[in-house]
C-alpha positions as CSV (number, residue, x, y, z in Angstrom):
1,X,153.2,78.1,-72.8
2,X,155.1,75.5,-73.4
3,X,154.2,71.3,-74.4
4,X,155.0,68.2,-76.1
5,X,152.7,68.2,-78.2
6,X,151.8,71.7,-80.2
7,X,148.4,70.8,-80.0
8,X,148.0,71.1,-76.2
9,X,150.2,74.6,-76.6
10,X,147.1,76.3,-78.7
11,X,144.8,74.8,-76.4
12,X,146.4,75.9,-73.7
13,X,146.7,79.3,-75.5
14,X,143.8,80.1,-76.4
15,X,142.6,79.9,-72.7
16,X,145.5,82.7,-72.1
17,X,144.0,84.7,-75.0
18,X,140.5,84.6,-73.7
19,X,141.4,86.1,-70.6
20,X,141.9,82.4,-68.9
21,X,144.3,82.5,-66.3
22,X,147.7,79.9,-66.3
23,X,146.1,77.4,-64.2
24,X,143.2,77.1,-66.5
25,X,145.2,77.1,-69.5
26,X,147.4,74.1,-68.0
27,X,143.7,72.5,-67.5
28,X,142.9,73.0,-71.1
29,X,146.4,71.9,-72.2
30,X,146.2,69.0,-70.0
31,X,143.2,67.5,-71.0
32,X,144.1,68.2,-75.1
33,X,147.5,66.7,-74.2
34,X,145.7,63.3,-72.9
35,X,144.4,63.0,-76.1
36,X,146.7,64.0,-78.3
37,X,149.8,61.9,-77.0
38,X,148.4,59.0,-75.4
39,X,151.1,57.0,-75.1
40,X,153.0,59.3,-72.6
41,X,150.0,60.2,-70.5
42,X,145.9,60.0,-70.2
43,X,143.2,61.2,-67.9
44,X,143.7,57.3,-66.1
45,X,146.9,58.5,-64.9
46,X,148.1,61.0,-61.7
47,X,149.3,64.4,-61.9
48,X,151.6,67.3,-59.3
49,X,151.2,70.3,-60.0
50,X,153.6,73.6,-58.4
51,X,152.1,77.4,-58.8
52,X,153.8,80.5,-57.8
53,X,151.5,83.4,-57.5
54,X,153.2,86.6,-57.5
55,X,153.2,88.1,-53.4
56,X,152.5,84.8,-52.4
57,X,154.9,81.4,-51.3
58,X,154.6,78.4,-54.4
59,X,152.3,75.8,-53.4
60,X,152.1,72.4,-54.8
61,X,149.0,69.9,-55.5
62,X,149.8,66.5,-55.6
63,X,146.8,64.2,-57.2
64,X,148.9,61.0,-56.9
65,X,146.5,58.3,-56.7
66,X,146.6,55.9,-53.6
67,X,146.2,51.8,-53.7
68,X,143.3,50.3,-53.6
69,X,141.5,49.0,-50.1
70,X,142.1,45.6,-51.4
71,X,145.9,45.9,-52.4
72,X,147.8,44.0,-50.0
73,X,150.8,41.1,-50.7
74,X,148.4,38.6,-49.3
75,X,145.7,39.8,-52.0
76,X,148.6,39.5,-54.9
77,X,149.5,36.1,-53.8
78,X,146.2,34.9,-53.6
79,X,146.4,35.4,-57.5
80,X,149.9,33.8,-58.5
81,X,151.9,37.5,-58.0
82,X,155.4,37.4,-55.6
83,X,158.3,38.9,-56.4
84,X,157.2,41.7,-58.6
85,X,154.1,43.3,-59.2
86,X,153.0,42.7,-63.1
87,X,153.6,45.5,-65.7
88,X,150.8,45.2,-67.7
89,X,146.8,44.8,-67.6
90,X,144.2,44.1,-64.8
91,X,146.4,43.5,-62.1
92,X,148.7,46.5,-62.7
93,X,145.7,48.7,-62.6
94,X,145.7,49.2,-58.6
95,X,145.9,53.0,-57.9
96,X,143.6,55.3,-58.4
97,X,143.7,58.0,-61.3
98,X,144.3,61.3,-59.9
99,X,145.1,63.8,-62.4
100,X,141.4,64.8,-62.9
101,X,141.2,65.9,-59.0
102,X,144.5,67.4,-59.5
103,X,142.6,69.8,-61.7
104,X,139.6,70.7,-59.8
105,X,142.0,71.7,-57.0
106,X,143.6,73.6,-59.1
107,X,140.6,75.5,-60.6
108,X,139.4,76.1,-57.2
109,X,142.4,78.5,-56.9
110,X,140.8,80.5,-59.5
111,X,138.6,83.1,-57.7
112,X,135.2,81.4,-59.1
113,X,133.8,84.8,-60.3
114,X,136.1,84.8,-63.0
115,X,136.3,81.4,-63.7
116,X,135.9,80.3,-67.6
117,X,133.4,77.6,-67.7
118,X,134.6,74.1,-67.6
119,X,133.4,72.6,-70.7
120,X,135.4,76.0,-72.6
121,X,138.4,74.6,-71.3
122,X,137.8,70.7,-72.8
123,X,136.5,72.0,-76.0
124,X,139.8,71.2,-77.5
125,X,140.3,68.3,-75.9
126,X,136.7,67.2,-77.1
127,X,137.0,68.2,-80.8
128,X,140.4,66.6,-81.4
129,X,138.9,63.1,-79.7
130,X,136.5,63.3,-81.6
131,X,137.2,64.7,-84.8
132,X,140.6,62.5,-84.8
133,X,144.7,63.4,-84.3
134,X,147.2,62.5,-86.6
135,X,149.1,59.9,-85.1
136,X,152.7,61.3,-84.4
137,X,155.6,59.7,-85.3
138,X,156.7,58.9,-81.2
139,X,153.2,57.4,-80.8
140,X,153.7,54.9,-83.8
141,X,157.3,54.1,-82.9
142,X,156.6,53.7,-78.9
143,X,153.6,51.5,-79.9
144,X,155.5,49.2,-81.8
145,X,158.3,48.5,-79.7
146,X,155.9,48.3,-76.4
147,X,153.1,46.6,-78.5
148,X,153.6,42.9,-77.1
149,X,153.3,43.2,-73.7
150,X,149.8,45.8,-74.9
151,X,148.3,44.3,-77.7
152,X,146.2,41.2,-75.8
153,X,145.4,43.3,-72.6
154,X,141.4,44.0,-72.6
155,X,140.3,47.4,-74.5
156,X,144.1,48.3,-76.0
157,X,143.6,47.1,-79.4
158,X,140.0,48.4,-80.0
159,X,141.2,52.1,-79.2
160,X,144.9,52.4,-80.4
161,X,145.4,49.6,-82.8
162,X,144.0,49.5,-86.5
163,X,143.8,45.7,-87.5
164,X,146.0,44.8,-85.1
165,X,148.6,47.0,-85.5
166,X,150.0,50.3,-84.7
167,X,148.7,53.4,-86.7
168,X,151.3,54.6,-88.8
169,X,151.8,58.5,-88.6
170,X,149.2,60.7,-89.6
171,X,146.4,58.0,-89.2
172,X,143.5,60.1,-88.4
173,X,142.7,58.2,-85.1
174,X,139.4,58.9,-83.7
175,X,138.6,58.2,-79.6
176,X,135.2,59.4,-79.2
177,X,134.4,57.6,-76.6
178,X,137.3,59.7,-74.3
179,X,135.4,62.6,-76.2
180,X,132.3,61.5,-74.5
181,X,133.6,61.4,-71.4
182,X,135.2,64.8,-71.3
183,X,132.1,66.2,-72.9
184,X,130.3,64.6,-69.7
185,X,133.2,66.3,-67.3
186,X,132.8,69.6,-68.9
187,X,129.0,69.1,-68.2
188,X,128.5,68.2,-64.7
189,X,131.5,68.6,-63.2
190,X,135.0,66.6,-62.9
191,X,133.6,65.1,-59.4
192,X,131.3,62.7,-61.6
193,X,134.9,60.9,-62.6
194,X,135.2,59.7,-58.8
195,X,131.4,60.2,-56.8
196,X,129.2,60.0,-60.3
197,X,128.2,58.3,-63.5
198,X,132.0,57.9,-65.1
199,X,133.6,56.0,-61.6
200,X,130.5,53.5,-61.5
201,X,131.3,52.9,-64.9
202,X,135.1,52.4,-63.9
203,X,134.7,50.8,-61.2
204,X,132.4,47.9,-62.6
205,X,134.7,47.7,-65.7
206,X,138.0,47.0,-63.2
207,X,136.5,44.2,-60.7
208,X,135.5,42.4,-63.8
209,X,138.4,42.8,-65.3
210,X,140.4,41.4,-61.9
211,X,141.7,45.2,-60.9
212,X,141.3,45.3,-57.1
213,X,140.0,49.1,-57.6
214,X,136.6,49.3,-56.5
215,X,133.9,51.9,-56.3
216,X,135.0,53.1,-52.7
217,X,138.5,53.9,-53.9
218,X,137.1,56.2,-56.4
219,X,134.9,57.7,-53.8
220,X,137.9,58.5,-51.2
221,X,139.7,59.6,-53.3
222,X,140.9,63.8,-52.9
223,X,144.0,65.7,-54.3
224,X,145.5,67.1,-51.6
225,X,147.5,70.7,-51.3
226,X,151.1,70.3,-50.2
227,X,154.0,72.4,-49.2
228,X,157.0,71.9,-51.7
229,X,160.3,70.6,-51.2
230,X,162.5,73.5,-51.3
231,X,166.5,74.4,-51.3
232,X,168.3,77.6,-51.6
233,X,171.5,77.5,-53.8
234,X,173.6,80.1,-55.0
235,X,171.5,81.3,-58.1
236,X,168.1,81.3,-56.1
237,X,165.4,79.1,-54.1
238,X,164.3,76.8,-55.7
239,X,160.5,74.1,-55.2
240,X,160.1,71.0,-56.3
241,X,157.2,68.2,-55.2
242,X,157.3,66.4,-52.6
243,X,157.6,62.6,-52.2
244,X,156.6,59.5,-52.9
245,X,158.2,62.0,-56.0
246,X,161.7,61.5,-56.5
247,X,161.2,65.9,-56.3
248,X,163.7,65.5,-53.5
249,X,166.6,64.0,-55.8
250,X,166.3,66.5,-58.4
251,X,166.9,69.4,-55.4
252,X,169.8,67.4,-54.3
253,X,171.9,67.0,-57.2
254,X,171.2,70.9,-58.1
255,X,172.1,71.5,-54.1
256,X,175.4,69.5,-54.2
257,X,176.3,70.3,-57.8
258,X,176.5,74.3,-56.1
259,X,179.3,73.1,-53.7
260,X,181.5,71.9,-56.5
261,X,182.1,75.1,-57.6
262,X,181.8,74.6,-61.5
263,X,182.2,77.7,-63.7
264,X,182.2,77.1,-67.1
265,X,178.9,74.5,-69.3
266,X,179.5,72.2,-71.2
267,X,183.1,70.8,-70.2
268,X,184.2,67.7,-68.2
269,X,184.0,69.6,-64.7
270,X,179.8,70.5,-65.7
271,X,179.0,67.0,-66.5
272,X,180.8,64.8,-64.6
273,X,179.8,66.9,-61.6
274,X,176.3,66.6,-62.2
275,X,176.4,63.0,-63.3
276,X,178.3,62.5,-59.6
277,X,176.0,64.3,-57.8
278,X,173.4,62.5,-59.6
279,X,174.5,59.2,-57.7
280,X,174.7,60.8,-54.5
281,X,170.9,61.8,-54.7
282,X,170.0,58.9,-56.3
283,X,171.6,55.9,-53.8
284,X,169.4,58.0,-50.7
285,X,166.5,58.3,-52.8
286,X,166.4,54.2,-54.1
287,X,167.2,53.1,-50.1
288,X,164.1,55.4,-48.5
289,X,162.4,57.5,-51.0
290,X,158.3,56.2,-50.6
291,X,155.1,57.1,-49.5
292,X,156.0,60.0,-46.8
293,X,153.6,58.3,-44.4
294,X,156.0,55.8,-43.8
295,X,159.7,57.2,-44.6
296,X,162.0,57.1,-41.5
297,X,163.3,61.1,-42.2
298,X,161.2,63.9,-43.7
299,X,162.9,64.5,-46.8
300,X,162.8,68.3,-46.7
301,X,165.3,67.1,-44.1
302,X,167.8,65.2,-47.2
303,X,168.4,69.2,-48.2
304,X,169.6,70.8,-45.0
305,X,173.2,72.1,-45.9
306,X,174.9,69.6,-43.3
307,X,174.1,66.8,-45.0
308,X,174.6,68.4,-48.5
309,X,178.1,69.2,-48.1
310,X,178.6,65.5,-46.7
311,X,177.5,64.3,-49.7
312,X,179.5,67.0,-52.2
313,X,182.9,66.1,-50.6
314,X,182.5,62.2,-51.5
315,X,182.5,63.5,-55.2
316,X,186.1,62.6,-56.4
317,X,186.6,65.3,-59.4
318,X,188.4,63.4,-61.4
319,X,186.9,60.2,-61.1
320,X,183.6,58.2,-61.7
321,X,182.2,56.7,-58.4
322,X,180.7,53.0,-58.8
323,X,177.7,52.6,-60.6
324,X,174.4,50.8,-60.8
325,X,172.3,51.2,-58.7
326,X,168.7,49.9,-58.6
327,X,166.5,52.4,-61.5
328,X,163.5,53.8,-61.6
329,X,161.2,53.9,-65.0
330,X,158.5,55.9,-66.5
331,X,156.6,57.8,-69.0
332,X,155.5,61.1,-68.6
333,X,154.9,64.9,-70.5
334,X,155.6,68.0,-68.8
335,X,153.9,71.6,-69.5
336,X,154.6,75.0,-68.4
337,X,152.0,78.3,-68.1
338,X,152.1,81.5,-67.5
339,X,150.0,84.6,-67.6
340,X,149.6,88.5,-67.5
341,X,148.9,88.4,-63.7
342,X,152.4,86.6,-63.0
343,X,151.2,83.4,-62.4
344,X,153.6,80.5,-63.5
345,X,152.5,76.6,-63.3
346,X,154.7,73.8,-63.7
347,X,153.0,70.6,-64.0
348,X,153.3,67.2,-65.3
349,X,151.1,64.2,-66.0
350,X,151.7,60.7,-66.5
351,X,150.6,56.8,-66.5
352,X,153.9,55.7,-66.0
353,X,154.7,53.0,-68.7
354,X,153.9,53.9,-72.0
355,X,150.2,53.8,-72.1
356,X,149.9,52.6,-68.4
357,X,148.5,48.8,-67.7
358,X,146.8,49.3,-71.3
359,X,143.7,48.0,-69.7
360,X,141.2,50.1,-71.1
361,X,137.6,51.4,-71.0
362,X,135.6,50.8,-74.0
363,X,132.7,52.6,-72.8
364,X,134.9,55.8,-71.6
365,X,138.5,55.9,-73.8
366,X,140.1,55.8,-70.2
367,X,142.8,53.6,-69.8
368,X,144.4,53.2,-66.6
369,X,147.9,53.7,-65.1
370,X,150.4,51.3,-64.2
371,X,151.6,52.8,-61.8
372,X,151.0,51.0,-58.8
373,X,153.9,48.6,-60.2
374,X,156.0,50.7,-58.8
375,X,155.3,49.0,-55.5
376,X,157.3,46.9,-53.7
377,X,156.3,43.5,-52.1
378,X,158.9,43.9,-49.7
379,X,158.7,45.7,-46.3
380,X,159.7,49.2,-46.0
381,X,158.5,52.5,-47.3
382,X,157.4,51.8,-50.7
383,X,155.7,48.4,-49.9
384,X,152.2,47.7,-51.2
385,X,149.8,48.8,-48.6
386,X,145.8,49.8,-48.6
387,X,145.4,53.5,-49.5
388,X,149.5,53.9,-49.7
389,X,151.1,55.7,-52.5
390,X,153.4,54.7,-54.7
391,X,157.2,56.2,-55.6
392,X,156.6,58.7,-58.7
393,X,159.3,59.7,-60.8
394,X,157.0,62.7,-61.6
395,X,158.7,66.3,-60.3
396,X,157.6,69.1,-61.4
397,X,160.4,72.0,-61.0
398,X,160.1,75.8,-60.4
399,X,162.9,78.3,-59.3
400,X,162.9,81.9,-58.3
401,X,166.3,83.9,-59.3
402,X,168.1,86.3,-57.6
403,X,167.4,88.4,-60.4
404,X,163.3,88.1,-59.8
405,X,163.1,85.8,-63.2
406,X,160.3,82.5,-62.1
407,X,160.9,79.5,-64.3
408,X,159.0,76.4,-64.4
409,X,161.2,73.5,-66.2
410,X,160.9,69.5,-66.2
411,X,160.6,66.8,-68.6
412,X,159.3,63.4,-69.2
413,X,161.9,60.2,-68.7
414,X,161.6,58.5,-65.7
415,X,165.1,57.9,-64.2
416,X,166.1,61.0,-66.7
417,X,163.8,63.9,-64.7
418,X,166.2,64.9,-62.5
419,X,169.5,64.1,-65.0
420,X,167.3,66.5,-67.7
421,X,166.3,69.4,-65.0
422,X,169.6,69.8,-64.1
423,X,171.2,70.2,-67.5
424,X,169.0,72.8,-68.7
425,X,168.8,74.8,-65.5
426,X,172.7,74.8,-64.8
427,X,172.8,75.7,-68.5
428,X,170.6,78.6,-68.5
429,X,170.4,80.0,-64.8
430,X,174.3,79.3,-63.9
431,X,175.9,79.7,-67.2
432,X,174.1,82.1,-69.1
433,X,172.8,80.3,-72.3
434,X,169.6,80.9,-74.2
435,X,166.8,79.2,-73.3
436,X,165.8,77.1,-75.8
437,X,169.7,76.4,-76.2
438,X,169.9,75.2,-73.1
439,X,166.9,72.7,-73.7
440,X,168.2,71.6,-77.0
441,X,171.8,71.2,-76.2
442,X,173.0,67.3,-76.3
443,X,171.9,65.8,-73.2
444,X,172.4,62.5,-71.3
445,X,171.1,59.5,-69.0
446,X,172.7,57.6,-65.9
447,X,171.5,54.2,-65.7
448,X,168.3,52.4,-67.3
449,X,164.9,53.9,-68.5
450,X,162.3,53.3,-70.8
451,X,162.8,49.8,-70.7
452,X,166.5,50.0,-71.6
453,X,168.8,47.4,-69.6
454,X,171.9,48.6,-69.3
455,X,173.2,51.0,-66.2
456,X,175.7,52.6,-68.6
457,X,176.4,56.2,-69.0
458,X,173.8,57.1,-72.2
459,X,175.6,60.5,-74.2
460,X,174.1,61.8,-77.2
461,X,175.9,61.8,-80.2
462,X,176.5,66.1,-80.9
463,X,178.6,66.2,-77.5
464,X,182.5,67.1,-78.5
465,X,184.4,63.4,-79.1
466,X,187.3,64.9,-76.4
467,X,184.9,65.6,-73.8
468,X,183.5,61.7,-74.6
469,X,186.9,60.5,-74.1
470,X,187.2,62.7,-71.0
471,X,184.0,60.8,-69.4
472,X,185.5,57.7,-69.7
473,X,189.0,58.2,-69.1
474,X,187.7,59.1,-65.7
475,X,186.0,55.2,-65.4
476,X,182.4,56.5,-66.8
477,X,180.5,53.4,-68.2
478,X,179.8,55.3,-71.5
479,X,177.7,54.4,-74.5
480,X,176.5,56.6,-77.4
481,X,173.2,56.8,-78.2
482,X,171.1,58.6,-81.0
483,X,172.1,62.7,-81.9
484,X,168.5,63.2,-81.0
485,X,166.8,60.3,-78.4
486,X,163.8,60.0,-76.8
487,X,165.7,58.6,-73.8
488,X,166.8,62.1,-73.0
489,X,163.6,62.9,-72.5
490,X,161.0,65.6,-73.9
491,X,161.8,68.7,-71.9
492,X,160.6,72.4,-71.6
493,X,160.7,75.4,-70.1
494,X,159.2,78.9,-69.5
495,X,160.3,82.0,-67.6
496,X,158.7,84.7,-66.4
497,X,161.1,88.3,-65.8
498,X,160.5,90.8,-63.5
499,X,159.7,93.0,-66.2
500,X,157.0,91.0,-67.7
501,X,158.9,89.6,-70.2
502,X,158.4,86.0,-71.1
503,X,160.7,83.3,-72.6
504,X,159.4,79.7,-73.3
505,X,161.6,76.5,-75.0
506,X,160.5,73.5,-76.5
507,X,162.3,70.2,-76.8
508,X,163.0,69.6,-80.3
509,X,162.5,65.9,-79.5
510,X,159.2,65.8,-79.2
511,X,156.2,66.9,-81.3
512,X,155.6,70.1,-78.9
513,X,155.6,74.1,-79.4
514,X,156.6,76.8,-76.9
515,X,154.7,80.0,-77.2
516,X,155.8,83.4,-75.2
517,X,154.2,86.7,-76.3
């Protein structure tokens, strides 16, 4: 078990220790990890899941919440907004949360006869809301710096602000309203959150504060079981989630990366290979990446081995291609489960921004995702439209080795997901390192994120100063940032071997634990 937070890792746990299977430990962990780090995700946010069931192909549930009936352009400029869609607050609130479906589906896959009961599996999440966190570190820091845009949107400073400012770390910060609300889940179901008590309740609070969500969006709403994306590269096959995730890129740079024939981590051929391939993916996935109802090519279609090698042999390997291109941001966490049965889940949950729109509930703790701003007022496949969904940065990986070992990987980051994934897989299923090694090894970042405005070349500060020079000898826009940044991302891993072994890594970045016994 594996999580950003070592709180959601017990949780998660002690599921596995009562006899709970891996998707209902990822429920319990999920639901702890909403409250424990609430800047990087909440219950008001959307989640993807991928499982891989031993015998049986992965499958992937995507709870990505869809635009409101009332989100058009013509509704945005009605109300001041062209150009961009805002940020922050009412107006930013326009998709639906999905994670919460994104769990029922999941526990549905859990034959019912052994199924723990559903309050069991919030108990932890209830008694930390209720009986207080300690605020970590990463929480206070991320509130300060985002806490202009937050601080005057409705419900924000009532629930995460103590006189007006951010709670330092270890503030005992209590959200019992959010422990109401998962008490009331765990009691009549997680339905009630879109056909019951808790979406009236939403729903009411959102048209008054100007959110074009309304009652009927909640209603509609349904998770839906998908197919993943999949490649096959030399090492294995390997899944990840299908669009409007960017799930699609992080296959592609792993995909073209195989053609460039790279032996050896850590050297100028590694990186610079995977930072090129990274453009490649990431110029195809900014022009048509959306919502796949309305892309002009399936992207399972982007991995076909044609139109991989015609992307590898545009790499130059000793030189850095032109760079920026348009970036995509985000805040997410990612977690990892498995279990004595062989089931591995890889699954990640988000709001987007750092504590979404910030609008929040009062009466429920819920605050609601931003990310609907994602949307584009512009024609094409990630315009604002009725019940469309929005691009996600969110990718959950999973790969199955030629050697029968099943990893699930990923990370927070935004634009980083794909950059991350594909440093600590190449690191530990191409070139052999440890684990948690290969997750705390110095990583890096093409182009912005978390709010960051340059397009540079980000390298943490523990890579070898000849390999630094190397980079930008070869016309890499580089610029050194912190030994150990949150810009890298808060990563993790777990593996399942054939022989029932288990490994799990952490990212030392983050507040998390990894747990494999």
């Amino acid at each position: 078990m594996s999580a950003p937070h070592r709180a959601a890792t017990l949780a998660g746990r002690d599921v596995l220790d009562a006899g709970g299977t891996a998707i209902e430990a990822m429920v319990a962990a999920a639901a702890s990890i909403a409250v424990t780090y609430p800047h990087m995700n909440g219950i008001g946010g959307d989640g993807f899941w991928l499982i891989h069931r031993p015998g049986m192909a992965p499958i992937g549930i995507s709870a990505c919440g869809r635009a409101a009936a009332l989100a058009t352009p013509e509704w945005y400029d009605e109300r001041g907004v062209s150009g961009a869609l805002p940020a922050r607050g009412a107006l930013a609130a326009l998709t639906v949360p999905g994670t919460v479906d994104g769990w029922k589906k999941a526990l549905e896959l859990v034959p019912q006869a052994r199924r723990m009961p559903l309050r069991n599996l919030l108990a932890a999440a209830v008694t930390q809301a209720r009986d207080g966190i300690a605020v970590t570190g990463n929480q206070f820091r991320t509130t300060t710096e985002k806490l202009v845009g937050l601080k005057d949107v409705p419900g924000f400073a009532q629930t995460y602000l103590v006189e007006g400012a951010p709670p330092a770390p270890g503030h005992r910060m209590r959200q019992s309203a959010l422990g109401d609300t998962l008490t009331r889940l765990g009691d009549v179901g997680l339905d009630d959150y879109y056909r019951g008590e808790i979406a009236e309740t939403h729903a009411a609070f959102l048209e008054t504060a100007g959110s074009p969500l309304r009652l009927e969006d909640f209603n509609n709403f349904k998770a839906e079981i998908v197919t993943p994306l999949t490649a096959q590269i030399g090492a294995g096959q390997l899944w990840n989630m299908t669009p409007p995730t960017q799930g699609v890129a992080s296959l592609m740079i792993l995909s073209i990366f195989d053609r460039l024939g790279v032996n050896e981590a850590e050297g100028f051929a590694h990186l610079h290979g995977l930072i090129e391939a990274t453009k490649q993916a990431f110029i195809l996935r900014n022009a048509e990446l959306g919502d796949p109802d309305y892309m002009a090519v399936p992207a399972q279609d982007w991995l076909c081995a044609d139109h991989i090698g015609t992307l590898a042999v545009q790499i130059d390997p000793a030189r850095a291609a032109p760079w920026p291109h348009p970036a995509k941001a985000g805040d997410t966490i990612w977690m990892g489960a498995t279990d004595a049965e062989g089931t591995v889940v890889s699954f990640i949950q988000s709001v987007f921004w750092e504590f979404g729109s910030g609008l929040t509930c009062t009466d429920t703790g819920v605050f609601f995702q931003n990310r609907g701003a994602g949307f584009s007022l512009q024609p094409g496949a990630n315009q604002l439209r009725p019940h469309a969904r929005p691009f996600h940065t969110l990718n959950p990986a999973l790969a199955a080795l030629n050697d029968g070992r099943i990893m699930a990987y990923g990370t927070m980051g935004g634009e980083g997901q794909p950059q991350t994934q594909a440093a600590i897989f190449t690191r530990y299923a191409l070139f052999g390192q440890d684990l948690q090694q290969a997750v705390t090894a110095p990583r890096w970042l093409l182009g912005k994120t978390w709010g960051e405005t340059t397009t540079s070349l980000k390298i943490e500060d523990r890579f070898d100063p000849a390999l630094v020079a190397a980079l930008r000898d070869a016309g890499h826009d580089v610029e050194v940032i912190a030994p150990w940044s949150d810009l890298a991302g808060h990563a993790g891993a777990v593996v399942l071997h054939a022989g029932g072994l288990l490994e799990a890594a952490s990212d030392p970045r983050a507040d998390g634990a990894a747990l494999a016994y």
